[in-house]
C-alpha positions as CSV (number, residue, x, y, z in Angstrom):
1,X,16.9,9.3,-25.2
2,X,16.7,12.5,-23.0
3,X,13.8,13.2,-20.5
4,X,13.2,16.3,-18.0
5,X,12.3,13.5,-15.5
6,X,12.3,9.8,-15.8
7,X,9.8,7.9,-13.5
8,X,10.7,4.5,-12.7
9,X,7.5,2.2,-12.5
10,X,4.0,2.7,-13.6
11,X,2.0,2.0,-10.9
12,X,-0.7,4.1,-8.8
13,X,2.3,6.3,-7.6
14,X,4.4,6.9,-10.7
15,X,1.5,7.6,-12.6
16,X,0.7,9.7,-10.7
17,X,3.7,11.5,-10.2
18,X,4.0,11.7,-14.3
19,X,0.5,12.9,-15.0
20,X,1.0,16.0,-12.3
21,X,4.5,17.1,-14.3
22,X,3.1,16.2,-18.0
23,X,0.1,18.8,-17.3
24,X,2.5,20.9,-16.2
25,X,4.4,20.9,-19.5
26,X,7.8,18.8,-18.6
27,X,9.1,16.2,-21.0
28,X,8.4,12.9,-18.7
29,X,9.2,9.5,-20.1
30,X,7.1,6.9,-17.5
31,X,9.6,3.5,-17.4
32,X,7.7,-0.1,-16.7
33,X,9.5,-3.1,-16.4
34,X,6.2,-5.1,-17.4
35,X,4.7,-5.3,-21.2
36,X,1.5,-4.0,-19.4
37,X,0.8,-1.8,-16.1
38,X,-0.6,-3.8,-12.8
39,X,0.9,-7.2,-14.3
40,X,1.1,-9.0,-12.5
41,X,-1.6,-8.2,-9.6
42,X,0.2,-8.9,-6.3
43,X,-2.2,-6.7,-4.4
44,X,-5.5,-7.3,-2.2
45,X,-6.9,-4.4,-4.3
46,X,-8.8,-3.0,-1.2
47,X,-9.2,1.1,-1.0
48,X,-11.3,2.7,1.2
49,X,-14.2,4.8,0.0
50,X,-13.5,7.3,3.2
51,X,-9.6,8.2,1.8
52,X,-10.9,8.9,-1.9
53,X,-13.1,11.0,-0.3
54,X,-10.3,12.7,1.9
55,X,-7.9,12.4,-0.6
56,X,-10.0,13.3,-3.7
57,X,-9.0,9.8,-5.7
58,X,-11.4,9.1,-8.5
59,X,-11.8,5.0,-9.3
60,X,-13.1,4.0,-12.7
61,X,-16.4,2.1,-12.5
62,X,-14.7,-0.6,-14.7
63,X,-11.9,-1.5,-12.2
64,X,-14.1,-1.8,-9.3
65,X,-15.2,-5.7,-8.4
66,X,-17.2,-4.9,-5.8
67,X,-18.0,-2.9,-2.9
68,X,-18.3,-4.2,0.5
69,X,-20.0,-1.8,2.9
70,X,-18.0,-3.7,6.1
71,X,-15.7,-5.3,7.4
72,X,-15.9,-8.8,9.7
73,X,-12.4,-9.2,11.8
74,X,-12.0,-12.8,13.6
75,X,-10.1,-13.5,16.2
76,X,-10.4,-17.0,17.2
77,X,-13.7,-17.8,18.3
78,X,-14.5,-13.7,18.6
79,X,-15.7,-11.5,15.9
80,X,-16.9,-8.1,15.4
81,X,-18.4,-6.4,12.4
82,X,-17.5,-2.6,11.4
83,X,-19.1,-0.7,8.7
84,X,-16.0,0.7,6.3
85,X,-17.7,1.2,2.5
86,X,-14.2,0.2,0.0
87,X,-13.7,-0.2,-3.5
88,X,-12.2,-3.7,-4.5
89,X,-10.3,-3.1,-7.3
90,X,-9.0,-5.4,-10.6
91,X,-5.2,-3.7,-10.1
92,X,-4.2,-4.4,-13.4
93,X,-7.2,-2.5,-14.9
94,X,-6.9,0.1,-12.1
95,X,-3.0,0.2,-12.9
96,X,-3.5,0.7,-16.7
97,X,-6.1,3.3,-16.5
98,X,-4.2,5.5,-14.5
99,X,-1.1,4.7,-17.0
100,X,-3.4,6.2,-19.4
101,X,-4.2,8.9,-17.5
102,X,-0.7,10.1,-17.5
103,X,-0.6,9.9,-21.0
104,X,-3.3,11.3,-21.6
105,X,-1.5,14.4,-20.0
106,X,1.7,14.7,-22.4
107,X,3.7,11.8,-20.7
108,X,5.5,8.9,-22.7
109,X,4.6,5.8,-21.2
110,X,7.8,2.7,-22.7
111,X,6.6,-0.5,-21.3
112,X,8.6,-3.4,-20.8
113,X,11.8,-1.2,-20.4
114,X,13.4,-2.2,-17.4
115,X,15.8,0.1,-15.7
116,X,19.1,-2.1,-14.8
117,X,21.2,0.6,-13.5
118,X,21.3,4.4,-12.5
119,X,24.8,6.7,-12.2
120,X,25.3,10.4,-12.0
121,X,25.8,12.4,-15.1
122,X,26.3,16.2,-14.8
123,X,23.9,17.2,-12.4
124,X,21.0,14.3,-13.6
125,X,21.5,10.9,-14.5
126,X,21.9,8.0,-16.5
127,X,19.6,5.2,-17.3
128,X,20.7,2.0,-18.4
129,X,17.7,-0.4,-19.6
130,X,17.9,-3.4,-20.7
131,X,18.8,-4.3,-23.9
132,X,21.1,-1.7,-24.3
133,X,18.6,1.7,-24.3
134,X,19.9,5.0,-22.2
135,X,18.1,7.4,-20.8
136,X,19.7,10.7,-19.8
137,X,17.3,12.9,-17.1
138,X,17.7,16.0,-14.7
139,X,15.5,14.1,-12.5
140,X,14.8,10.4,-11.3
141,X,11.3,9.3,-9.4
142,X,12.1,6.1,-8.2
143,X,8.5,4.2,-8.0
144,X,9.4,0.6,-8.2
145,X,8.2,-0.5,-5.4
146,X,9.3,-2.6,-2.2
147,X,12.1,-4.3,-3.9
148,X,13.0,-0.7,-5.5
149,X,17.0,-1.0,-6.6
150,X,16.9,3.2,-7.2
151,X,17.0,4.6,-4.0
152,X,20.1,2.4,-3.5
153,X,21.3,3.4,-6.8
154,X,20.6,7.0,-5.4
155,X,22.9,6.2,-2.2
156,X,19.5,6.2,-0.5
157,X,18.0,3.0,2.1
158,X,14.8,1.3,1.0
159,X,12.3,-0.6,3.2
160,X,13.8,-2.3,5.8
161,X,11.1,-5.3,6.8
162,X,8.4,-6.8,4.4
163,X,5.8,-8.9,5.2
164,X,5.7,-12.3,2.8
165,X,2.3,-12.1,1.2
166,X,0.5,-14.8,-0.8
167,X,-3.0,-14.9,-2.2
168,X,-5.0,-17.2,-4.4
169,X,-8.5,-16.0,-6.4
170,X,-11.3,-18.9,-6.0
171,X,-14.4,-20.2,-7.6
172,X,-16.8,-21.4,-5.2
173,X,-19.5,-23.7,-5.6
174,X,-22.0,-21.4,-3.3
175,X,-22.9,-17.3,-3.7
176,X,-20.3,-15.0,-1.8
177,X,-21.7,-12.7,0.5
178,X,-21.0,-9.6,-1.3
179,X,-20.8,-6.7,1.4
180,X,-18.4,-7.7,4.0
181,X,-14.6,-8.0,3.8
182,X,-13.2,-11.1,6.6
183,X,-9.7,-10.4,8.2
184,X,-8.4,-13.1,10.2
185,X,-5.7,-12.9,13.3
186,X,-4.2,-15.0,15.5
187,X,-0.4,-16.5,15.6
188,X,-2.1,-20.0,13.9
189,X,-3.6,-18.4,11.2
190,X,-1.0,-15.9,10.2
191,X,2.2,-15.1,12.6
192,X,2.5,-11.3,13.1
193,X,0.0,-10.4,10.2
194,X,-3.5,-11.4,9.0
195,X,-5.7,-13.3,6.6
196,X,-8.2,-11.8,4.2
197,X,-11.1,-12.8,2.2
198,X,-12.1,-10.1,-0.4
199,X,-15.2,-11.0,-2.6
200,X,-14.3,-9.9,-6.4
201,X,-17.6,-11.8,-7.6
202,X,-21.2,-13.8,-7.3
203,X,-18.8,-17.0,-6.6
204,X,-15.5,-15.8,-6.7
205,X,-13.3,-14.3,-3.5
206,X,-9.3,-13.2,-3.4
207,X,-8.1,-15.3,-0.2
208,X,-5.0,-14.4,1.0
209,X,-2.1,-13.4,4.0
210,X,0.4,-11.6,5.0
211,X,3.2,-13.0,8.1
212,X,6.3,-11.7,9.5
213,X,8.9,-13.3,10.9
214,X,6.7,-16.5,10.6
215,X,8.0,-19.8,11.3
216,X,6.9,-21.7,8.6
217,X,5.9,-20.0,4.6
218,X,3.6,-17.8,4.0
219,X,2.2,-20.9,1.6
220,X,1.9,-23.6,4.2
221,X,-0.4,-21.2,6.3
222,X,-2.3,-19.8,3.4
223,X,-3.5,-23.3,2.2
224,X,-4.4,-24.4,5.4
225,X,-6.5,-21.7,6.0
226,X,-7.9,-22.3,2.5
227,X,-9.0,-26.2,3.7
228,X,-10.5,-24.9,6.2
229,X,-12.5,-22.2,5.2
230,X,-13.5,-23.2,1.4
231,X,-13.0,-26.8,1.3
232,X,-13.5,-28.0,-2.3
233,X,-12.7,-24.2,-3.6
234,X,-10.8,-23.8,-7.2
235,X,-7.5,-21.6,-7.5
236,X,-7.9,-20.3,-10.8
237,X,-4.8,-17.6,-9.8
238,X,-2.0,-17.3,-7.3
239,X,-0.3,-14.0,-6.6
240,X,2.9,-13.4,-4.3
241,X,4.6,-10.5,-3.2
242,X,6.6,-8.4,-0.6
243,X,4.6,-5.3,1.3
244,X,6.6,-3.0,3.3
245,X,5.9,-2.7,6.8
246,X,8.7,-0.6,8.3
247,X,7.1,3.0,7.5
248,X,8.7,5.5,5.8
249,X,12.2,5.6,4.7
250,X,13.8,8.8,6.0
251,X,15.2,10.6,3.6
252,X,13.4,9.7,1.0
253,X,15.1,11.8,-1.3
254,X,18.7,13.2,-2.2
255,X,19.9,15.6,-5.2
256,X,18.0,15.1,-8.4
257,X,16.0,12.1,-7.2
258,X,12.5,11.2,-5.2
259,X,11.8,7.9,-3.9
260,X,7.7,7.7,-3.6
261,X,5.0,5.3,-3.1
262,X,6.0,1.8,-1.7
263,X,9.8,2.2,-2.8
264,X,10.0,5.1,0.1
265,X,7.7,2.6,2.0
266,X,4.9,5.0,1.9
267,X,2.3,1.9,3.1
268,X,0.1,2.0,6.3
269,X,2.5,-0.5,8.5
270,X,-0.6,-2.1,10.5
271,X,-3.3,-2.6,7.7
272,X,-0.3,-2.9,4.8
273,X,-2.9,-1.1,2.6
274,X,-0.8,1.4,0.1
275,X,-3.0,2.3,-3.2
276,X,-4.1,5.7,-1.3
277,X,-0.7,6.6,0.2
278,X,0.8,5.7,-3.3
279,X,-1.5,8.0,-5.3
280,X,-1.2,10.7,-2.7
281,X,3.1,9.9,-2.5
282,X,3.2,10.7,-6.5
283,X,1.0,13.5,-6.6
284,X,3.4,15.7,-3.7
285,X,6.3,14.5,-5.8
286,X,4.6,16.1,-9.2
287,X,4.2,19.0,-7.3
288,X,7.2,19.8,-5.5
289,X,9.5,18.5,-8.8
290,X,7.5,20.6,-11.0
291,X,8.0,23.8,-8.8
292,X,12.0,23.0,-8.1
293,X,12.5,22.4,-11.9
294,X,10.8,25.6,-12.5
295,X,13.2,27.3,-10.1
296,X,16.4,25.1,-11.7
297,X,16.9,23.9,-8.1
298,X,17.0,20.0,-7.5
299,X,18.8,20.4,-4.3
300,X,18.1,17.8,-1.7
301,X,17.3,20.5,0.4
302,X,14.7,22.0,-2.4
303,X,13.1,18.1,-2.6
304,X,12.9,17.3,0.8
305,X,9.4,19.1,1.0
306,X,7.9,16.0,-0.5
307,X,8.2,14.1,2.6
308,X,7.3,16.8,5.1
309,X,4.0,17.7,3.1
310,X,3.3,13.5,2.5
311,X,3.7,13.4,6.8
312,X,1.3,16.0,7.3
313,X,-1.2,15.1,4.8
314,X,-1.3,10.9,5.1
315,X,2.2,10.2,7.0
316,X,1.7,11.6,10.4
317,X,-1.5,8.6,10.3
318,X,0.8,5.9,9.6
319,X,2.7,6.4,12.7
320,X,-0.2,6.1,14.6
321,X,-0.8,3.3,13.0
322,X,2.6,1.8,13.6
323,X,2.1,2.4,17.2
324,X,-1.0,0.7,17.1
325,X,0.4,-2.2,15.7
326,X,3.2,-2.1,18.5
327,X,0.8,-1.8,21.0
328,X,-1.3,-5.1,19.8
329,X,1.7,-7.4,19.4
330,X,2.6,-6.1,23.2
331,X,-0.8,-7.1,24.1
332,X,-1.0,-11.1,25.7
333,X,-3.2,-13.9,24.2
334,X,-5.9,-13.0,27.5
335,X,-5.6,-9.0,26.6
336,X,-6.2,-9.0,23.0
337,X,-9.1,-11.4,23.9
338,X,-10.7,-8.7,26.1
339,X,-10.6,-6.4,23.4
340,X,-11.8,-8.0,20.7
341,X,-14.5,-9.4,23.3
342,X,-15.4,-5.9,24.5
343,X,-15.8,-5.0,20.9
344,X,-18.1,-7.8,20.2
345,X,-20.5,-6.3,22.6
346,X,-22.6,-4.0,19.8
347,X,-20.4,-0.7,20.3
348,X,-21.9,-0.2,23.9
349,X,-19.8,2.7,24.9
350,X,-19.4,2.7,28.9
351,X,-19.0,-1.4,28.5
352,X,-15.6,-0.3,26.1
353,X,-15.2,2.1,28.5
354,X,-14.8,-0.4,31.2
355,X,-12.6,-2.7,28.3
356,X,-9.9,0.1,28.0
357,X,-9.6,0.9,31.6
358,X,-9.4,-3.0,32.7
359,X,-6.5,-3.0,29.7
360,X,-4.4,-0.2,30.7
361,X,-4.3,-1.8,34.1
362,X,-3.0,-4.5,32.9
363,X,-1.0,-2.8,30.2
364,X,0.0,0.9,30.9
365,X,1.8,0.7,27.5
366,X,-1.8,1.4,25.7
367,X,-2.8,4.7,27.3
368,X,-1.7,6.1,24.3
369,X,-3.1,3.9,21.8
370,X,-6.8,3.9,23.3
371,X,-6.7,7.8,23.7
372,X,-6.6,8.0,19.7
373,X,-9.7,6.3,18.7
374,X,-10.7,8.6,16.7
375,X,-7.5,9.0,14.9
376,X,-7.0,5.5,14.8
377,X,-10.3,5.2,12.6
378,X,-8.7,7.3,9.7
379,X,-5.5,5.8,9.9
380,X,-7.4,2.5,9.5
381,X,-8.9,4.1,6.1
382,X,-5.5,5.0,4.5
């Protein structure tokens, strides 16, 4: 088989990637490993109404579950409530549809063709897929996520830390409040992460965590979070996975080859939300491919643009996020309780006023942090 560009996984950020060089008339065979795209889901399925907005993403009515209009965070005894409209998504549904979409645009979608190897031929490559099937292309887009073998293949890194995350969908005996997404921290709930409860139904929600580094599984907490919360609850699904929470790989790109979406680590590192960054990731890397196969240049030099126009547009966010997250786990047990207290309040300005100056007292290592509310609140959304 020969291909102007193979793309390696069809999820939100290969199809993505595939549908922006198909409509622009390139030869773009779209490789999944599955039979089906978004099988199986290993994903919260949360996207924020405020980055389709921003970023333009259209979600089909029929993937949607439900859509909360805020979001409760727990810390210990302490909660707060924000309002933050999002989209909870079936992924496999959301998954296929945007497979289709790519399609739909002139590219060949070949499921359950996993790649099993990748090696330089000319000045492309060559596939090797199991079951004996290869693939020659001038270009690779390496979209197979966080345990994504092509960059490597590429002489590339990939993601360097992962958080373990496990979730279970229940039925419930009583009705599930409808509009609010719950996130739960604290080191006895889920070590350097958080739980989540998303409702998908009238008496169905997706329970599940994320921890780093943790002592103990990621099951062990998960289930005892479980008993507490929805004793008596049925698991009629369980879904594991690795998300990458070490930001961006740098470079994410060498000759003839693009690492995008969760493979190049494009995933907000304090929120471990990725659908937007994903979708945005592929689009750049349909764009800047298209333009430096036009011009017969595949340079490294000629691809690097895809980074440096992903930073500006969703990337430079994530590293305030990451500093965000670096400032919380700096913060003590008595500090994070003053913040979560302060926020408790009802929003009273010059009472958080008095909450950020009693913290940077105690921790100078903030100041930064608390000066970019307002940036913060976007990188929250993507």
């Amino acid at each position: 088989m020969r291909a102007e560009v193979a793309v390696i996984g069809a999820g939100p950020a290969g199809s993505s990637a595939a549908a922006v060089l198909a409509r622009e008339g390139f030869k773009v065979i779209l490789l999944e490993e599955h039979d089906r795209p978004g099988e199986p889901q290993h994903c919260a399925g949360m996207l924020t109404k405020e980055a389709c907005r921003r970023l333009k993403i259209e979600v089909p009515r029929e993937a949607v579950q439900s859509e909360p209009s805020h979001v409760a965070i727990y810390y210990g005894p302490m909660s707060f409530r924000a309002r933050m409209g999002m989209y909870v998504l079936d992924r496999t549904s959301f998954d296929q549809r945007m497979a289709e979409s790519a399609v739909d645009a002139g590219a060949e979608l070949l499921t359950g063709h996993k790649v099993i190897g990748m090696r330089r031929s000319g000045r492309g490559w060559l596939l090797s897929i199991r079951g004996g099937l290869n693939l020659e292309a001038e270009l690779v887009i390496g979209a197979d996520g966080y345990k994504a073998l092509s960059p490597r293949w590429a002489g590339l890194e990939g993601p360097s830390e992962a958080a373990s995350c496990l979730q279970y969908e229940l039925e419930l005996d009583g009705e599930v409040d409808q509009d609010v997404v719950s996130c739960y921290f604290g080191s006895s709930v889920a070590p350097s992460g958080y739980a989540w409860v998303v409702p998908i139904g009238d008496r169905a929600v997706r329970v599940g965590l994320g921890v780093r580094k943790a002592p103990r599984p990621a099951r062990y907490y998960l289930d005892a979070f479980v008993k507490k919360l929805f004793p008596g609850s049925r698991v009629v699904k369980r879904m594991a996975g690795l998300v990458s929470t070490s930001g961006p790989v740098i470079p994410n790109y060498t000759d003839a080859y693009l690492a995008i979406g969760e493979a190049a680590g494009h995933v907000n590192p304090l929120t471990g939300a990725g659908i937007a960054s994903s979708i945005i990731s592929g689009r750049i890397a349909g764009l800047v491919a298209s333009r430096a196969l036009e011009e017969g240049d595949l340079s490294a030099l000629r691809l690097s643009g895809h980074y440096t126009t992903w930073r500006s547009v969703v990337g430079r966010y994530h590293e305030l996020a990451m500093e965000a997250r670096r400032a919380l786990e700096s913060m003590t047990s008595e500090e994070l309780n003053c913040l979560v207290k302060g926020m408790s309040r009802g929003g009273s300005k010059s009472w958080l006023s008095l909450t950020a100056l009693s913290l940077l007292v105690r921790n100078p290592r903030l100041a930064r942090f608390l000066s970019k509310v307002r940036e913060l609140k976007v990188a929250l959304c993507l």
